[in-house]
DSSP file (Angstrom, degrees, kcal/mol; ACC not computed):
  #  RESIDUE AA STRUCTURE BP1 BP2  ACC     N-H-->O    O-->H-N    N-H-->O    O-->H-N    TCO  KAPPA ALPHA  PHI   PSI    X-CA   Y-CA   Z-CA
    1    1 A X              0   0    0      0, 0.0     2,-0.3     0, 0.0     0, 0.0   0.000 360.0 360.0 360.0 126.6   65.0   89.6   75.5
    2    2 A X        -     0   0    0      1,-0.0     2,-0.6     0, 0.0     0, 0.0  -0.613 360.0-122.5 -80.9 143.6   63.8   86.8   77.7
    3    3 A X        -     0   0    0     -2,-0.3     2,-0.3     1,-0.0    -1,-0.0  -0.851  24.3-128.5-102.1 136.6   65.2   86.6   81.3
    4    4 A X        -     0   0    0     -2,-0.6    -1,-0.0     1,-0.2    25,-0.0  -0.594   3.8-137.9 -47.7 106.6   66.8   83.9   82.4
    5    5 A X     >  -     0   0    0     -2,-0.3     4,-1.4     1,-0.1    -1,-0.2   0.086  34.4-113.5 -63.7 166.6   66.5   81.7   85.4
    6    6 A X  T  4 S+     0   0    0     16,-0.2     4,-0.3     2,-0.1    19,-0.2   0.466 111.5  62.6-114.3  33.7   69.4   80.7   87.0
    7    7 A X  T  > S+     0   0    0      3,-0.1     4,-1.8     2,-0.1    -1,-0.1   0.793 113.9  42.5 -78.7 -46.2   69.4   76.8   86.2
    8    8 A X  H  > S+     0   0    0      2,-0.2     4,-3.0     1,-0.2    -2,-0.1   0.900 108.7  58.1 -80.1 -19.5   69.5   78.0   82.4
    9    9 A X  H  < S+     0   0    0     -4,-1.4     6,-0.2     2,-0.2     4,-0.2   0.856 114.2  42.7 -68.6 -29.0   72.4   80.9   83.3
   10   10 A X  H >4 S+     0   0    0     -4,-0.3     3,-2.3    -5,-0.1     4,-0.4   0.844 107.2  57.7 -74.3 -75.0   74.4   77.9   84.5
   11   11 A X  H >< S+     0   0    0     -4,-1.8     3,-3.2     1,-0.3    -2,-0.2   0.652 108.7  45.1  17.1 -77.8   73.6   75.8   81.7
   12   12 A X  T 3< S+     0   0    0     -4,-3.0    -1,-0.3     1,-0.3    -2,-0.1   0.223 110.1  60.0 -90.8  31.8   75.1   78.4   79.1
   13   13 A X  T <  S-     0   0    0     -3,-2.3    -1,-0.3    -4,-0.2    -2,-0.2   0.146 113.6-112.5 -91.2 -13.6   78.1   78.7   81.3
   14   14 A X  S <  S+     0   0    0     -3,-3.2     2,-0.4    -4,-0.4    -3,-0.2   0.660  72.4 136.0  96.5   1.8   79.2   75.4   81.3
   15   15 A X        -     0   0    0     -5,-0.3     2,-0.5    -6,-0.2    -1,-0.2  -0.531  60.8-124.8-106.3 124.2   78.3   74.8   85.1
   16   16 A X        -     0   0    0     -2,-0.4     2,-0.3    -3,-0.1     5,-0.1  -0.731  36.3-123.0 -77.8 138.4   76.6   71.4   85.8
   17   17 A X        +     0   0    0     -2,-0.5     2,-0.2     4,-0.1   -10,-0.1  -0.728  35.1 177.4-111.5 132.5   73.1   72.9   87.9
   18   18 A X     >  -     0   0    0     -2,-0.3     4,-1.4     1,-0.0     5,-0.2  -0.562  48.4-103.4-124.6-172.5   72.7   71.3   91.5
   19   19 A X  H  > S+     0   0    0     -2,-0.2     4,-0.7     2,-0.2     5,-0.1   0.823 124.9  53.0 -97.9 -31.0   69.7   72.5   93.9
   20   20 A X  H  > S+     0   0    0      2,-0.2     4,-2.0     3,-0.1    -1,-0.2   0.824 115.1  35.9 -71.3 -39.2   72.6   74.6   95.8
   21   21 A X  H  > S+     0   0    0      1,-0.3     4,-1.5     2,-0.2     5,-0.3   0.959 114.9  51.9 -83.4 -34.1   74.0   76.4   92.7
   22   22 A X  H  X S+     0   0    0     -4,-1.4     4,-1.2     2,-0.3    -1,-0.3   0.795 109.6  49.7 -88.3 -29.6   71.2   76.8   91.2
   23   23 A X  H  X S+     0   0    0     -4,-0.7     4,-2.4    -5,-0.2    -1,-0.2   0.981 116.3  49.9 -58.1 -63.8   69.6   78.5   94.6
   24   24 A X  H  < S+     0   0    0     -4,-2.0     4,-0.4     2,-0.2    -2,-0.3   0.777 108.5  43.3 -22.3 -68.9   72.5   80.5   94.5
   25   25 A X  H  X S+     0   0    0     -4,-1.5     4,-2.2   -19,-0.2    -1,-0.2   0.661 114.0  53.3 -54.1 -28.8   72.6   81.7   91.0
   26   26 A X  H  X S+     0   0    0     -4,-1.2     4,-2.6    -5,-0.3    -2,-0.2   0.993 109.1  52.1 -76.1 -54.7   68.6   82.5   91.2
   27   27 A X  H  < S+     0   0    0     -4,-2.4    -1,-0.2     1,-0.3     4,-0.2   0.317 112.3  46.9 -79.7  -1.4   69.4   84.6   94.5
   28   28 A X  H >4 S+     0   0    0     -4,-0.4     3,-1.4    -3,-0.1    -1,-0.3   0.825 109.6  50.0 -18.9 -92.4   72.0   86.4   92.4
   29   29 A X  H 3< S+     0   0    0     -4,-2.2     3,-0.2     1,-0.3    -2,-0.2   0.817 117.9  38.7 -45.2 -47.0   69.9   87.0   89.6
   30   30 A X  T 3< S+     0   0    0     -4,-2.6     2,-0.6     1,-0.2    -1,-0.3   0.785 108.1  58.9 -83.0 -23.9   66.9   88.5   91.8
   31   31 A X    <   -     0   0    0     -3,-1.4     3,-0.4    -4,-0.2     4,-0.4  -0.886  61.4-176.3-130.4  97.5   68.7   90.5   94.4
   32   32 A X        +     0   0    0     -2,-0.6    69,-0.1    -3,-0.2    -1,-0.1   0.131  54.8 110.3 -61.3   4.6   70.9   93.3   92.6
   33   33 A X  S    S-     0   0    0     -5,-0.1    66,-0.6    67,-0.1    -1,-0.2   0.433  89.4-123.9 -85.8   2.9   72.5   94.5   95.9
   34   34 A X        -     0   0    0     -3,-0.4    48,-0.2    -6,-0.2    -2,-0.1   0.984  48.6-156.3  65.4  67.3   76.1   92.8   94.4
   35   35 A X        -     0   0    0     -4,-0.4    46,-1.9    46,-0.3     2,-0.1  -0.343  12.1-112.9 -67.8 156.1   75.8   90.6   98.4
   36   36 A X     >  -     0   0    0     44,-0.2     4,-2.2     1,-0.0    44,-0.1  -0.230  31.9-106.4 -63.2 159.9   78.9   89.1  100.2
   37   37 A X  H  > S+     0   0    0     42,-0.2     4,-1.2     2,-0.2    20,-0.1   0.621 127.1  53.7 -57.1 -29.3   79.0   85.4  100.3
   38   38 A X  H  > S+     0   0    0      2,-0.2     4,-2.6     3,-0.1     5,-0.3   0.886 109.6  54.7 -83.2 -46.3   78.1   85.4  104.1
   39   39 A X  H  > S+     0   0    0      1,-0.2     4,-2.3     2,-0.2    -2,-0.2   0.931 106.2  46.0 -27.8 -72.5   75.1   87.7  102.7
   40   40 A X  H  X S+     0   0    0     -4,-2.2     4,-2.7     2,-0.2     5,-0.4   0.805 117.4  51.8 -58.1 -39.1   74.0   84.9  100.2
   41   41 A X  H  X S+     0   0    0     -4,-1.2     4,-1.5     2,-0.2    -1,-0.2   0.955 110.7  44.9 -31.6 -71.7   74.5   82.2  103.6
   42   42 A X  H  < S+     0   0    0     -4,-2.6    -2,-0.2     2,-0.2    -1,-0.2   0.775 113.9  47.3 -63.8 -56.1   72.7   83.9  105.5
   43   43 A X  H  < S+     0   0    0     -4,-2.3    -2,-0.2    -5,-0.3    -1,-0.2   0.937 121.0  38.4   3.7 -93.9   69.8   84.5  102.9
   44   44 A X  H >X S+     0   0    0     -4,-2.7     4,-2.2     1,-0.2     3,-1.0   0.483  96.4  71.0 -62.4 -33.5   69.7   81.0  101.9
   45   45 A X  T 3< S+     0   0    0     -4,-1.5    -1,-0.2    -5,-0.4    -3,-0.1   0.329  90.8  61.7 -97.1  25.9   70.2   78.6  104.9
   46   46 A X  T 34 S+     0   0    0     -5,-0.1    -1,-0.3    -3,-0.1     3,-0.2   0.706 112.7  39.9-111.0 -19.5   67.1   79.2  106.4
   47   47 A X  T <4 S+     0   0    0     -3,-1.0     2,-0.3     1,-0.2    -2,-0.2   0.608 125.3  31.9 -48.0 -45.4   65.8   77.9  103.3
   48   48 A X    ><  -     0   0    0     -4,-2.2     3,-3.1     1,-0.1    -1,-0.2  -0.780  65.2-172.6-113.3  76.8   68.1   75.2  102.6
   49   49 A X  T 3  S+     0   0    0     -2,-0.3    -1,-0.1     1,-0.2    -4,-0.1   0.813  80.1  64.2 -61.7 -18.0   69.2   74.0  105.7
   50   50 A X  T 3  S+     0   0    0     -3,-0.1    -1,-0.2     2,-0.0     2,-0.1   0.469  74.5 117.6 -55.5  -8.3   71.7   71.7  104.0
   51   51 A X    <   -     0   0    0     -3,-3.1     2,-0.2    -7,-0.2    -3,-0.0  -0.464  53.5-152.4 -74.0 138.6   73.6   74.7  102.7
   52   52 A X        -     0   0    0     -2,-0.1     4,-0.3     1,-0.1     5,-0.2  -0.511  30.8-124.1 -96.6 167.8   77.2   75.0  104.0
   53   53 A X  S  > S+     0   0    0     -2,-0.2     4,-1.6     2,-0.1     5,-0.2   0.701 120.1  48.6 -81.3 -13.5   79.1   78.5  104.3
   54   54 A X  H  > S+     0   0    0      1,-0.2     4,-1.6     2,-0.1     5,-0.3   0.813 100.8  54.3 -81.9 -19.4   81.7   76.0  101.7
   55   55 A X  H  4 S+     0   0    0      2,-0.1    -1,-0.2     3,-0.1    -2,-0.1   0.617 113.3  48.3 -90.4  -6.7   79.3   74.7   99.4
   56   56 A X  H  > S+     0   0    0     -4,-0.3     4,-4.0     2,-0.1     5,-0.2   0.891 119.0  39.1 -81.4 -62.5   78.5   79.1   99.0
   57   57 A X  H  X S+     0   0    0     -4,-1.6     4,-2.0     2,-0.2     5,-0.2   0.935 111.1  57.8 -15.8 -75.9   82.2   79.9   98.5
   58   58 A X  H >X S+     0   0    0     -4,-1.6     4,-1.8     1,-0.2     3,-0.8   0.981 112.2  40.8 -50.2 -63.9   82.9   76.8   96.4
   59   59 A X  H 3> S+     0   0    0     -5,-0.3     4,-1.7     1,-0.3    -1,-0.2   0.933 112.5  52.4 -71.5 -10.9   80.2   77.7   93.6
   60   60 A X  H 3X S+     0   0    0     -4,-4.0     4,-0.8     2,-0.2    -1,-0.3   0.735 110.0  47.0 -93.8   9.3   80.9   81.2   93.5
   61   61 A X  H <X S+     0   0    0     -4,-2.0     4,-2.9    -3,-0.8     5,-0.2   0.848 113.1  49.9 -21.4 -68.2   84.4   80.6   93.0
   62   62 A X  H >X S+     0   0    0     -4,-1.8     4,-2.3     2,-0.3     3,-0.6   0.980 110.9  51.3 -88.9 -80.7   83.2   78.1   90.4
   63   63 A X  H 3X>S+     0   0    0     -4,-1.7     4,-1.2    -5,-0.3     5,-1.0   0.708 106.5  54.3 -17.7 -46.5   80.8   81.1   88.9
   64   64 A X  H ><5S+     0   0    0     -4,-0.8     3,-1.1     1,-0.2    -1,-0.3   0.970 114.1  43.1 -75.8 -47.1   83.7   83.7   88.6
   65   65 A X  H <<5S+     0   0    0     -4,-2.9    -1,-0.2    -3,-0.6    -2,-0.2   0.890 110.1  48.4 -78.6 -15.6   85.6   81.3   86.7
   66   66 A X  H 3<5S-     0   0    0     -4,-2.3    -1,-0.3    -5,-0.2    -2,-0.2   0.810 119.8-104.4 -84.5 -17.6   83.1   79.9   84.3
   67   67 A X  T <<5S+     0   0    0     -4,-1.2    -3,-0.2    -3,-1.1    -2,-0.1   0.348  85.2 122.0 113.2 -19.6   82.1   83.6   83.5
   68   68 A X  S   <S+     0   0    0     -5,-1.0    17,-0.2    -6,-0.2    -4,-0.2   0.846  77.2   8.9 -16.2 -79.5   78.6   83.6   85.7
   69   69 A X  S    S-     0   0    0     -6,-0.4     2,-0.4    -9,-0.1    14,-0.2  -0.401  70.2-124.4-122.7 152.2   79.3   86.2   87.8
   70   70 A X  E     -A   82   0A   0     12,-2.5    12,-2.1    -2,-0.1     2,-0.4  -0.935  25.5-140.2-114.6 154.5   81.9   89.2   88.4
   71   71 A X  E     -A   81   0A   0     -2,-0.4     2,-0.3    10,-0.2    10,-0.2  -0.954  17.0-140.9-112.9 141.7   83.3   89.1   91.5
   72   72 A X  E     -A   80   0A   0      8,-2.3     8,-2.1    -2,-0.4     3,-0.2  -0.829  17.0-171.6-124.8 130.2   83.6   92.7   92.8
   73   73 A X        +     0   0    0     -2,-0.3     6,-0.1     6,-0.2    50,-0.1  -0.513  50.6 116.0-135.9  70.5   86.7   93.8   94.8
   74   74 A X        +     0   0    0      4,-0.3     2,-0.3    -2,-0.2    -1,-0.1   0.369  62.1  69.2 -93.4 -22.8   85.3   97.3   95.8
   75   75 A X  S    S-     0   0    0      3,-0.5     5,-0.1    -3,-0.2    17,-0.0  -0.538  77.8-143.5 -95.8 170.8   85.2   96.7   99.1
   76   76 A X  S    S+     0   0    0     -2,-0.3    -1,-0.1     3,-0.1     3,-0.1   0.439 100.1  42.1 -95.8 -29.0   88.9   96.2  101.3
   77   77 A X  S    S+     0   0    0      1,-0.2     2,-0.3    -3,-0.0    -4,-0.0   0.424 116.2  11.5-119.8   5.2   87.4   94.0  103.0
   78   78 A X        -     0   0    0     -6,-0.1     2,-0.6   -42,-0.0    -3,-0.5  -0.888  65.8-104.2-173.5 140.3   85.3   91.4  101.5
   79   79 A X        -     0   0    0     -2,-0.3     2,-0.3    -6,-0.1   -42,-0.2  -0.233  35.0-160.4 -56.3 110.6   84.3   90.0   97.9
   80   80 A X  E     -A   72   0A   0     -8,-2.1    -8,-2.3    -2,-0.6     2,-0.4  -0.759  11.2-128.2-100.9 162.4   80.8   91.2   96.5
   81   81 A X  E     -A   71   0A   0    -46,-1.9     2,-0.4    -2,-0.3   -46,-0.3  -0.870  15.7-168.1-113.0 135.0   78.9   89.5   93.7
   82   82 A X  E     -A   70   0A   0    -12,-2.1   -12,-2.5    -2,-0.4   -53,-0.1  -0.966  13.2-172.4-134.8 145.4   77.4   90.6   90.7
   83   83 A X  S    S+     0   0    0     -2,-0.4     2,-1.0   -14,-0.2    -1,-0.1   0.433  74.5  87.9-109.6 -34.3   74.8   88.3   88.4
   84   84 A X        -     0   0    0      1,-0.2   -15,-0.1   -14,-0.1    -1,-0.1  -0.644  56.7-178.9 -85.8 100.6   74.9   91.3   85.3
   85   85 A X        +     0   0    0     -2,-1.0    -1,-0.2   -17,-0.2     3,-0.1   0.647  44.8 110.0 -83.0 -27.7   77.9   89.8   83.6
   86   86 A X  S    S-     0   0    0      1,-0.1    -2,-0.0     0, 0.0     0, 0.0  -0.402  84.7 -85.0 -84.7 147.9   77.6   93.0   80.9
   87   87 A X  S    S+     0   0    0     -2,-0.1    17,-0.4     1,-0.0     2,-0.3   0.308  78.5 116.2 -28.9 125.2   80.2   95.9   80.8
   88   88 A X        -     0   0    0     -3,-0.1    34,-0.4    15,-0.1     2,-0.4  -0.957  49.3-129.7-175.5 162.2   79.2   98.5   83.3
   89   89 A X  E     -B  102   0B   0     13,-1.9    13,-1.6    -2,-0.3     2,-0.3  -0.809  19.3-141.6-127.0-179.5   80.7   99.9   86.4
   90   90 A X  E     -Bc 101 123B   0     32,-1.9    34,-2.0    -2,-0.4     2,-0.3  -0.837   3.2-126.8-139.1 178.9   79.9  100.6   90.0
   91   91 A X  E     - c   0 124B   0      9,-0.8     9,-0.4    -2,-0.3     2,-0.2  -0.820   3.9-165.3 -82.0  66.7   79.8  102.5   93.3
   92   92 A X  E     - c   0 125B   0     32,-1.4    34,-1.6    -2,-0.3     2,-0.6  -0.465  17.3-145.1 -87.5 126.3   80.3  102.3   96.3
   93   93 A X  E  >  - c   0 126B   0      5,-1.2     4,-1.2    -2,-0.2    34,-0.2  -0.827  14.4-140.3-113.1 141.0   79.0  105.0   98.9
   94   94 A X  T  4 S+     0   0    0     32,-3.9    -1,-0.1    -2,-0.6    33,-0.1   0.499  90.5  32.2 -45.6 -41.2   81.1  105.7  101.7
   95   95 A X  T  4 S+     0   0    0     31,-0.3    -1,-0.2     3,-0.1    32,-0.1   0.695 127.3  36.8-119.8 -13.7   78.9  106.0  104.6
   96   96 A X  T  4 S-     0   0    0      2,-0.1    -2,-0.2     0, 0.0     3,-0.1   0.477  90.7-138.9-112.4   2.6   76.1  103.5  103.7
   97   97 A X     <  +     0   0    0     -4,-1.2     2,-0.2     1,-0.2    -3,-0.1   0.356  47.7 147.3  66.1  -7.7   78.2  100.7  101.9
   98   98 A X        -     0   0    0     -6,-0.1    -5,-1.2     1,-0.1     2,-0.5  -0.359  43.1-141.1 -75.4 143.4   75.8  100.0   99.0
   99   99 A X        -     0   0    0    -66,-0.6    -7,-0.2    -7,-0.2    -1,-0.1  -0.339  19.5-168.7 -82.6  35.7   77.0   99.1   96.1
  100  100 A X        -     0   0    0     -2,-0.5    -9,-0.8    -9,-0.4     2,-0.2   0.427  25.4-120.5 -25.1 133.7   75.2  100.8   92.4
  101  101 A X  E     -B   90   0B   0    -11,-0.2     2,-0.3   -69,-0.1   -11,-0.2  -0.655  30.7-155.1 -83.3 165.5   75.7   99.7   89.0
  102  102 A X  E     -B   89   0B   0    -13,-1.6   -13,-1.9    -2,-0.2     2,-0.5  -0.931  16.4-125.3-141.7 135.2   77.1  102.6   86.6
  103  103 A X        -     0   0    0     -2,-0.3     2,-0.2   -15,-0.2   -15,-0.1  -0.831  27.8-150.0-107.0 133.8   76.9  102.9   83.1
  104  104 A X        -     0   0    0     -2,-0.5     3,-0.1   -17,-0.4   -15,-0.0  -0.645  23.3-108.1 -89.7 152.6   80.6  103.3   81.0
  105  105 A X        -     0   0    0     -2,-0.2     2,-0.2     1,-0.2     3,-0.1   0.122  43.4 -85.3 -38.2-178.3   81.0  105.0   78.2
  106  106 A X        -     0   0    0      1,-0.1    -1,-0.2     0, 0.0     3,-0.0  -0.735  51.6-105.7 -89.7 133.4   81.7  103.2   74.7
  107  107 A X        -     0   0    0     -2,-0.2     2,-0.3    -3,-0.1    -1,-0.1  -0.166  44.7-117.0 -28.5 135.7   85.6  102.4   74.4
  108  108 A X     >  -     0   0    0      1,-0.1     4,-1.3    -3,-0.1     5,-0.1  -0.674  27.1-110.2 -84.3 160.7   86.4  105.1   71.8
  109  109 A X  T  4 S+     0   0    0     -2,-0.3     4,-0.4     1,-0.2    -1,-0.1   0.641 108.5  63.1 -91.0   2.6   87.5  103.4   69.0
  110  110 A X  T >4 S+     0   0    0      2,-0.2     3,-1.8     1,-0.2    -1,-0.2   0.950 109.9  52.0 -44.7 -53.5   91.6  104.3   68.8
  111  111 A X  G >> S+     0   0    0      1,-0.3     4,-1.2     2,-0.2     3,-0.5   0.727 109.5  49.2 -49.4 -38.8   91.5  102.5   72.0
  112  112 A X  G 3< S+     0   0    0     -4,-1.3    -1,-0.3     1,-0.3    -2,-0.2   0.661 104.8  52.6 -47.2 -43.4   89.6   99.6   70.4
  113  113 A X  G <4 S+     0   0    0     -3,-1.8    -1,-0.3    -4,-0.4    -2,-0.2  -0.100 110.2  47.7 -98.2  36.8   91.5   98.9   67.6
  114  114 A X  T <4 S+     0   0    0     -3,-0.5     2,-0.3     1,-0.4    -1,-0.2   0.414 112.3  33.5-151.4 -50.2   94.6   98.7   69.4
  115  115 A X     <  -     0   0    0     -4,-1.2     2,-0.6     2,-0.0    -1,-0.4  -0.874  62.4-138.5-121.0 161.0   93.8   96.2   72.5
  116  116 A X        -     0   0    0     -2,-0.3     2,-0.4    -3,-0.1    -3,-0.1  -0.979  25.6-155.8-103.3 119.2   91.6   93.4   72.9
  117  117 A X        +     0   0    0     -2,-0.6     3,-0.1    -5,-0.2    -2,-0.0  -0.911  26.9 170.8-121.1 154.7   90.1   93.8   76.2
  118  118 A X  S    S+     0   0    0     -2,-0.4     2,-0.4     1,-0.3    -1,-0.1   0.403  70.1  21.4-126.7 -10.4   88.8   90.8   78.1
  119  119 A X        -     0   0    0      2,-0.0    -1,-0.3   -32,-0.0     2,-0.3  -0.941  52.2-176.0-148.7 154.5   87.9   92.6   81.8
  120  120 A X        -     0   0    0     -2,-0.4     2,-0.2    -3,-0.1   -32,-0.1  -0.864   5.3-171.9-151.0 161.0   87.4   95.7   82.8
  121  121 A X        +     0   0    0     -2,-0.3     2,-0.4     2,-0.1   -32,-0.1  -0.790  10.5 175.9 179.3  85.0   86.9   96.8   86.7
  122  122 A X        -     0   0    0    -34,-0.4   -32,-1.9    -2,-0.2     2,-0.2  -0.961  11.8-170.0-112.5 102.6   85.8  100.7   87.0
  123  123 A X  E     -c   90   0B   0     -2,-0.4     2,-0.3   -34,-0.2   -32,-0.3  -0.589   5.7-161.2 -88.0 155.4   85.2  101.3   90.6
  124  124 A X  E     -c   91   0B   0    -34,-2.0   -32,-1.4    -2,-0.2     2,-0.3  -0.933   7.2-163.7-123.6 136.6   83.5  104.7   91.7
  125  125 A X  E     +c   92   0B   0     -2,-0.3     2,-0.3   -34,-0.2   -32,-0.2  -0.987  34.1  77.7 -95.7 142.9   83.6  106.2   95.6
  126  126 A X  E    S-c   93   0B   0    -34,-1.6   -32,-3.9    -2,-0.3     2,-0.3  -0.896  75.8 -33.6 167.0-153.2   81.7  108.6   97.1
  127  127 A X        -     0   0    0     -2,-0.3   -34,-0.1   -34,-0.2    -2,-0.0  -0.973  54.9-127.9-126.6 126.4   78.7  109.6   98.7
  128  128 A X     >  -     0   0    0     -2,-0.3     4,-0.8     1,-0.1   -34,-0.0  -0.168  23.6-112.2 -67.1 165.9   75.3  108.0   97.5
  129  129 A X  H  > S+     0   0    0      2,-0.2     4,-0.6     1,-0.2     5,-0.1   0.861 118.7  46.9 -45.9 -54.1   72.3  110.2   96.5
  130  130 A X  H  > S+     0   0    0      1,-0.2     4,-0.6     2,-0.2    -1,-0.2   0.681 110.2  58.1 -74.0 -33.3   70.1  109.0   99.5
  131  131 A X  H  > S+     0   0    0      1,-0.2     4,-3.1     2,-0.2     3,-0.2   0.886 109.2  46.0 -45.9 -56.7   73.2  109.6  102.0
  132  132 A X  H  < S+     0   0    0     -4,-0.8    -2,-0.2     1,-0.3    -1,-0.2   0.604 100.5  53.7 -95.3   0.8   73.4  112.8  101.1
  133  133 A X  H  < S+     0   0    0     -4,-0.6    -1,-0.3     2,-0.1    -2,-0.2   0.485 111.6  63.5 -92.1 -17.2   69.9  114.2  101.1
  134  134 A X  H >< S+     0   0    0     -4,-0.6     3,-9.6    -3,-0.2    -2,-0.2   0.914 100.4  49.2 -50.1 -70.1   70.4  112.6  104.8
  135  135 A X  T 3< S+     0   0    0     -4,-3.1    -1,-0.2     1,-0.4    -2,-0.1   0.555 107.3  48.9 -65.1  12.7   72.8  114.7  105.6
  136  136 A X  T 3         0   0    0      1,-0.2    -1,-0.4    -5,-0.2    -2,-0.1   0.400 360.0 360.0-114.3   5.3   71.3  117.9  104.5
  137  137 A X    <         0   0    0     -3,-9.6    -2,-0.2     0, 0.0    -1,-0.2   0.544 360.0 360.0 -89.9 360.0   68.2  117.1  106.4
């Protein structure tokens, strides 16, 4: 499987590709750490000094709706971002705030034949690996 830049992940989303989104989508795609929008800002606008904290907002808005991106509402207090569009779930650890992806089981297939599902959202809480080999030192 070839990976995908993110001028061509807008592309086959439907998203018309600007030097902001497309900055935006690349900085997605490379940094797996599921970032805040102020994250991605902050990142980015030292690079782009034209970048607004509205013009980050606006296009990931416009990513969760075309299908880009999931927008992650794991946190209570702010939206995180995910670039890996495919079924999976995540984690959030407790005392260091990072976020892991998780791999789900298959739907079984009663379940299957019964609903069509179009989202899914399996959050995990706890205590990360690396947190907790702290706390035993």
């Amino acid at each position: 499987m070839v990976a995908q830049n993110g001028y061509h992940h807008l592309l086959a989303h439907g998203i018309k590709p600007s030097m902001q989104r497309v900055a935006i989508m690349d900085y997605l795609m490379e940094h797996r750490t599921h970032p805040t929008a102020d994250g991605i800002y902050s990142a980015l606008s030292e690079t782009i000094p034209t970048l607004s904290r509205m013009t980050v907002y606006n296009t990931l808005r416009l990513l969760v709706e075309q299908g880009a991106v999931q927008q992650l509402s794991i946190d209570d207090k702010q939206a995180h971002y995910d670039a890996d569009i495919t079924l999976h779930a995540h984690f959030r650890c407790n005392q260091c705030g990072a976020i892991y992806d998780v791999p789900v089981p298959p739907m079984s297939p009663a379940v299957a034949a019964d609903f069509l599902v179009t989202e899914t959202h399996l959050y995990y809480r706890g205590i990360c690996k690396t947190c907790l080999q702290k706390n035993q030192e």
